[in-house]
Each structure stands twice: as C-alpha cells, then as structure tokens.
N, C-alpha and C positions, 0 to 999 in steps of 0.2 A: 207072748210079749217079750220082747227083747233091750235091755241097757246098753245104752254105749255111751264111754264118757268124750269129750272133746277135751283140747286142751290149746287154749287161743293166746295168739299173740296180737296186742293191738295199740294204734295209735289213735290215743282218745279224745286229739283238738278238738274235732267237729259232731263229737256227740254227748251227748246231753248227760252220759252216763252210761252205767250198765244196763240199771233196770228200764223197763218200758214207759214213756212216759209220754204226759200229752204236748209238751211243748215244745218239742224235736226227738230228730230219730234217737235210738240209744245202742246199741253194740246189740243186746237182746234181740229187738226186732229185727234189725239188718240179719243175724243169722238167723234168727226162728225163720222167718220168709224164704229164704233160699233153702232149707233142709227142707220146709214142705214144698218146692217146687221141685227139686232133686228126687227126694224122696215118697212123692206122690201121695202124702198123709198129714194130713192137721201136725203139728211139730210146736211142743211145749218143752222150749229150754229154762233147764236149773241152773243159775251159778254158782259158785261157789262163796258170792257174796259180793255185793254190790260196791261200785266201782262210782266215784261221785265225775260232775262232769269235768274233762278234760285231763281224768286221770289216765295214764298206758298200764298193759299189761305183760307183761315176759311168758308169765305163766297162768292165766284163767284157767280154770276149771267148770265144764258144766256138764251135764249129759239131759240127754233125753230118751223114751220111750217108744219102740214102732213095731210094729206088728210082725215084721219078716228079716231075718239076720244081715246083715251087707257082708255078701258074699268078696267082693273085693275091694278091701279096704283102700289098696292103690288108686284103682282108680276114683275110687270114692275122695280121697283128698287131693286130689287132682281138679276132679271138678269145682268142687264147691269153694277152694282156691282160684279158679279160674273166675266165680263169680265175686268173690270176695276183695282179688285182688288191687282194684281202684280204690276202695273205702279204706287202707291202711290195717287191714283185717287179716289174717293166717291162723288157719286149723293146723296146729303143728304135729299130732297125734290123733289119732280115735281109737281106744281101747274098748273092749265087749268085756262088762261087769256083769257083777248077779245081781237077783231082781232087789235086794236089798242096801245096793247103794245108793249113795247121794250126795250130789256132788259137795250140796253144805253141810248136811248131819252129819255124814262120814268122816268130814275135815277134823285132822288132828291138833295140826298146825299150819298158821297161814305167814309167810314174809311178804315185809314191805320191805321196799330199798325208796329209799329220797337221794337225789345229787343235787349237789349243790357245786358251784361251780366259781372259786372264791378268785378274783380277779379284777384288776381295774377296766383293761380290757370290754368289749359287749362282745356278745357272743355270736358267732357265726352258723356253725356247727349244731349248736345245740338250743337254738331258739325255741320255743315252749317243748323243751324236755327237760330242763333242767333249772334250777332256782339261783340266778347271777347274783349274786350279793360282791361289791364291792368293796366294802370294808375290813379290817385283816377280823381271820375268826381265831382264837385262839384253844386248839382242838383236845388241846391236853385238860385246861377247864370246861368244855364240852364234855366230855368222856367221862370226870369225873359228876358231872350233873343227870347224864345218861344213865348211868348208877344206882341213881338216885329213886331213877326210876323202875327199876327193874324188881318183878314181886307181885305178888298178890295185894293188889290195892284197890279204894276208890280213888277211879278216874275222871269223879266231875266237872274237875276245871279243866278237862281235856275234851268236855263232851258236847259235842254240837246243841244247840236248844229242840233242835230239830229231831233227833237220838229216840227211835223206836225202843231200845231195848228193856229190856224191865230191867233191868240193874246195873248200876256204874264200876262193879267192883270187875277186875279183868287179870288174868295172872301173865305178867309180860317176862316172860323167861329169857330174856335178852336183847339188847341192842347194845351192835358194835360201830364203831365210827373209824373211819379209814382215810386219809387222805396222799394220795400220788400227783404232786405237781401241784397244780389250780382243782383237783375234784375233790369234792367229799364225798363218802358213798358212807350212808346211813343207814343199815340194815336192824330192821325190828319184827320180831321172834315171837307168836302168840299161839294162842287156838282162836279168840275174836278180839276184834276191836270194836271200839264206839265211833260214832260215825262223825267222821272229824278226829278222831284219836288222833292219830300219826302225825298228822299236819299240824295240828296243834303243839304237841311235843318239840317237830322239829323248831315251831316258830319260838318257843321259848329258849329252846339250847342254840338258836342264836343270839339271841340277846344274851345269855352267857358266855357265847362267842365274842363278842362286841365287849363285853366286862358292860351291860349297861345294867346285868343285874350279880349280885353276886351268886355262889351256892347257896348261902344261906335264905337272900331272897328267893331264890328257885326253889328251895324245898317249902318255905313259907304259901308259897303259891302251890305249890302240889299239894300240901296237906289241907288247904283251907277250905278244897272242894268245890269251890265258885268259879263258874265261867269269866263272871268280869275280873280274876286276877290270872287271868292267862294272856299271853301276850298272843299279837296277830298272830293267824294259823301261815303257815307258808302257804305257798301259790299249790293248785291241784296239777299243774306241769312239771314238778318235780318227784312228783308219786308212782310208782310203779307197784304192781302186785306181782313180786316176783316167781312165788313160788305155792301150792297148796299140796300137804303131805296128809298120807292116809293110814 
C-alpha cells in the first residue's frame, strides 16, 4: 500500500464544505469520486481538517491510500485537473509519503488568512471572497486587540455550539494584520482551531475596528468564555486555509 498526499486549491461558494455531507456536494466527495474513477480503486480521502461551507483554500491538505505507486505523477495531475477543472477545484502537487502519515495527525501548523476589504465602494472583483465592511477600521487598535489574543488559552467564546472538540483550550502562536490600500489580510498561526474560531475572532477585532467595543471590553469577552459575548462571526467568504506545515 502506498501514501500520497494532495495539496488543493479551492473555491468553496457552491459547496457545502470540506467534509461529506448529506445536504449538498462538499470539496471531499467531488475529489474522492474522480481519484476512484482515475485510479480504478475505492479512494478515501483525509483532510487536513475541515473547511465550513463557502470557505476557499490556497493550500488543503489531504492524502489517500492505494495499492500500486503512480508511476507518473505528471500526468497524473494533468488529468484529474482536467476533471476538476469546472468545479473551481486544483490538485496543485501530489507528493508519495510513508505509511505513517496523515494528512491531520501529522499537522504541525495550520494558517488561516481572512481579507477584508475596507471601503465605501462594493465590490467588483472580489465578490464572496472577501469581507466588504464599509465603515473606517481603525487597524492599529485591531493589532493591539489581536494581541490579546495570541497564547495558550480557553477559547469558548470563540467556539461554535456546534464545536466537536473535547477541549476549548488552543495555543494561537500568532496573528498578524496587514493592510495595502482598501485590503486587510489577517493571517492566524495555530496547530488547531475550534470550529468557528477564526471567524469569530475576526468578527470581534472589527467591532474594535469600528471603536464599538473598546480593548478592554474585547479582553472582558475573551476571558468570560461565553458564546453569547462574542460578537457576529464574519461571513465564511472571507476565509481561506492558507497553508498546513509538517
């Protein structure tokens, strides 16, 4: 038996999500079904952790399992591009791992990037990719509330109700915030997230954007632990899974 991992680019309007699910296609099935049709074997893909709906990714992670080597990885990403290529989908590498990895266990470190696109303007360009907020943000009191969060904490009030994980506590070893012209690029730094983390986060450091909450209400709400003092999560359109390190 043989590992290979994948590494996906995608645009996630029209799916339900990463994982498989019953109530529309999800990024999962659309590739599990074309690697067993290419590859002429049942085909169970791993991700590297699950993508909510209508999130994109730069850099996915997943691998799967098959019984005989691919001799030519060229053309092997060739094809399955070829079937891919209307869904908004791109296998951008296939690497051959040992039988011991995975594409989630092995994960070191996972980046998200959020944009947000701060302008009075609508938006042309970047229609569900990016989060329009109209109102001025003011990025230097973002940064400092960003801060705030970075550490070894409980992250309840960030944490969807919905949140599988046995534990809220998560070690968020950075997020930097950057902005060029009208864009913010929000880059956040982990080994996992809670599901909903990110978006949550960001939807609070705009309201500290906005001055409608101060630092000290922001910290007040991260330490209280409670969902209901978290403010809206941003849109899942402005989420990318940038990067997963091993």
């Amino acid at each position: 038996m043989f590992t290979y991992q994948i590494i996906i680019e995608y645009v996630g309007t029209n799916f339900v999500g990463w994982q498989i699910q019953k109530n529309g296609t999800s990024i999962q099935e659309t590739i599990q079904k074309i690697l067993t049709k290419i590859l002429k074997q049942k085909i169970v893909l791993h991700g590297s952790g699950r993508t909510d709906a209508g999130v994109h990714a730069l850099g996915q992670s997943a691998h799967f399992v098959i019984k005989k080597t691919i001799s030519n990885q060229f053309f092997f990403l060739n094809t399955i591009n070829f079937f891919l290529n209307k869904k908004k989908i791109s296998i951008l590498k296939i690497n051959k791992k040992n039988k011991n990895f995975h594409a989630r266990y092995s994960a070191k470190k996972r980046i998200y990037k959020y944009i947000v696109i701060n302008r009075i303007a609508p938006l042309s360009l970047d229609i569900n990719k990016a989060w329009h907020i109209r109102s001025a943000l003011n990025i230097e009191l973002m940064k400092k509330a960003a801060k705030l969060l970075e550490g070894t904490k409980d992250f309840s009030t960030y944490r969807s109700s919905s949140c599988g994980a046995k534990s809220p506590v998560r070690t968020l070893e950075k997020i930097s915030i950057e902005k060029k012209n009208d864009k913010i690029i929000i880059l956040f730094t982990s080994k996992s997230f809670l599901q909903k983390q990110v978006r949550s986060m960001v939807g609070c450091l705009k309201f500290v954007g906005e001055k409608k909450w101060s630092l000290k209400f922001f910290r007040n709400s991260m330490v209280s632990k409670k969902r209901i003092n978290c403010a809206p999560p941003a849109p899942a359109y402005g989420l990318y899974l940038k990067k997963i390190r091993y």
